[in-house]
VOGU-3710 file (C-alpha; in Angstrom, 3 decimals, decimal comma):
1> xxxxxxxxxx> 120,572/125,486/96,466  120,118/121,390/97,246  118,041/122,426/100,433  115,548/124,616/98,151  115,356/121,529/95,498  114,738/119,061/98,585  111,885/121,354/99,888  110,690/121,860/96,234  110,569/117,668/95,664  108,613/117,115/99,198
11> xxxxxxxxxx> 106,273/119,380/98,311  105,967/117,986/94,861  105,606/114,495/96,431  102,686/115,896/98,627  100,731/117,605/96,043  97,571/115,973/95,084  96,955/114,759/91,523  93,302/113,352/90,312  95,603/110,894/88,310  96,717/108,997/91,577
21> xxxxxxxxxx> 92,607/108,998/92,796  90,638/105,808/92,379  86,970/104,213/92,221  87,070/103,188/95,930  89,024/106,812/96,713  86,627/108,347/99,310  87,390/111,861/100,766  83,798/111,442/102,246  84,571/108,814/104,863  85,177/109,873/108,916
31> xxxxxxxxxx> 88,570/107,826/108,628  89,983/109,767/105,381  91,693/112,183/107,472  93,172/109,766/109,651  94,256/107,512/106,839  95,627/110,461/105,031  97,817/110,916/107,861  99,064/107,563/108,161  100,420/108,110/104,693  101,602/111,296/105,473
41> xxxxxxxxxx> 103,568/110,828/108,437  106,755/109,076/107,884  107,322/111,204/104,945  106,693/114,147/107,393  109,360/112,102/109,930  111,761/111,835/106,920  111,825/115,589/106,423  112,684/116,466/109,539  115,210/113,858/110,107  116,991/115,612/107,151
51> xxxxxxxxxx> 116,408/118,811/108,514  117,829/118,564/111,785  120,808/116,211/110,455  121,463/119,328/107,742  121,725/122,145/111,016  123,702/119,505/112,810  126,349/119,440/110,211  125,581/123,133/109,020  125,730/124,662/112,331  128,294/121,750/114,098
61> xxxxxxx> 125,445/121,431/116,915  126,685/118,751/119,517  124,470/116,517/121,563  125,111/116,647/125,133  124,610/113,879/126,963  126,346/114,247/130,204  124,035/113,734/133,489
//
């Protein structure tokens, strides 16, 4: 059940609202995607963090680091 409420607030955080839009807030510009992203990614780098620490302790994965 806390995994399903964790997915449910990232998407929440994600989703769009015209509230959070401003005057100089340009979807129109060749960098929008790109600045978008920026945004985006280290809450996209924070998610999966979490995920793969959750199967670590969930599934007692190891890390093997013998050469």
């Amino acid at each position: 059940m806390k995994l399903f409420s964790l997915i449910i607030f990232c998407i929440s955080l994600v989703i769009s609202q015209p509230i959070f839009a401003h005057a100089g807030h340009d979807h129109a510009s060749n960098l929008a995607s790109l600045i978008h992203l920026a945004w985006l990614a280290p809450a996209l780098i924070a998610v999966a963090l979490l995920y793969t620490k959750l199967l670590k302790k969930n599934y007692q994965i190891k890390t093997n680091n013998s050469k």
